[in-house]
C-alpha angles and dihedrals in degrees: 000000000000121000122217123196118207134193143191139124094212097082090206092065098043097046077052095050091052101043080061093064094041089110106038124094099250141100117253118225121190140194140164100205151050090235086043094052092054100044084054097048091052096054103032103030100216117213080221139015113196095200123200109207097203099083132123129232083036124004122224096261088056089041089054097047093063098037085058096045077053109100078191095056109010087094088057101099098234113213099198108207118202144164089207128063101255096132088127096046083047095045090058091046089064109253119150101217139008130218132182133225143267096061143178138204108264086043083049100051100045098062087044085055091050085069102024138041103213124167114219124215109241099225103213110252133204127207119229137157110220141140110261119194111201125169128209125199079344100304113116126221132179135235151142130271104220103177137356142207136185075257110040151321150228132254121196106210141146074216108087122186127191142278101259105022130130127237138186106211133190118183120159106228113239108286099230093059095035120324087212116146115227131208117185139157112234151174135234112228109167139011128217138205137187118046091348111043132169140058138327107211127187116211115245101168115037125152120232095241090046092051096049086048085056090048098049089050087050085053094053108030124071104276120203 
């Protein structure tokens, strides 16, 4: 199984990063820090390392200089991730690709793919058609769930929001299956445009008894 090492200081963006890689076959590897994120790589030997360079203590570029002095750690493909344009800084550092935030999950996982080949678990998913209430910084805004899986779920909604934001949601599950109301903290994780448009969300924050409410309505719903 393939090991990624990721690294941020901004927990937002690294819990993001590794909501992205929830379904997919490989070991997930953190770190906060540039000095963190050597002294994993030593001792774990990641197949990939995804650097942020915008870290105290020792920014990514710094980070990627040594990793790649390193006869240990110079093989490990480095993806520098960044909000600024540094892709030649990053280049000379030694990275061997850049990519540029904000980011979401199918842009995410293709660079990954360019390095790795991962398989990713296709959660069953039930459609379903119900109002959904989620706040935002406190503001609350209406939807529809339109499907729902043990990992996540989809809103339609003319209100986007974006790619790393965290949500507090509250949706009642159909009556007939269950009638159970269900409060959760999520992600969102992609946006989407066109006949289904709206926001693919990842749980982060589910109750146990939440989460076995969702399951029995899996088990019972048509999944697809």
């Amino acid at each position: 199984m393939h090991k990624i090492l990721l690294v941020d200081d901004a927990r937002n963006f690294l819990d993001l990063e590794v909501s992205f890689l929830r379904r997919a076959e490989c070991q997930v590897l953190t770190a906060g820090t540039g000095l963190e994120a050597i002294r994993v790589a030593r001792a774990e030997s990641p197949d990939l390392i995804v650097l942020d360079i915008e870290m105290p203590e020792m920014n990514g570029l710094q980070a990627c200089r040594i990793l790649k002095t390193d006869p240990a750690t110079q093989p490990i493909p480095v993806i520098v991730l960044t909000s600024m344009q540094m892709e030649d800084e990053a280049r000379r550092a030694g990275a061997e690709h850049f990519l540029r935030k904000p980011i979401d999950e199918p842009r995410f996982l293709a660079e990954v793919r360019k390095f790795l080949t991962i398989e990713e678990r296709q959660d069953p998913r039930v459609a379903l058609d119900a109002p959904i209430t989620f706040w935002r910084d406190g503001e609350p805004h209406q939807g529809r769930l339109l499907d729902l899986s043990k990992t996540g779920f989809f809103v339609g909604c003319r209100d986007p929001q974006p790619v790393g934001a965290r949500l507090e949601v509250s949706f009642t599950l159909p009556r007939e299956l269950s009638g159970k109301l269900i409060t959760a903290e999520a992600m969102v994780v992609r946006q989407s445009e066109g006949d289904k448009r709206g926001f693919a969300c990842r749980f982060f924050r589910l109750t146990s008894g939440a989460r076995l409410f969702v399951e029995e309505f899996l088990e019972r719903g048509e999944v697809r």
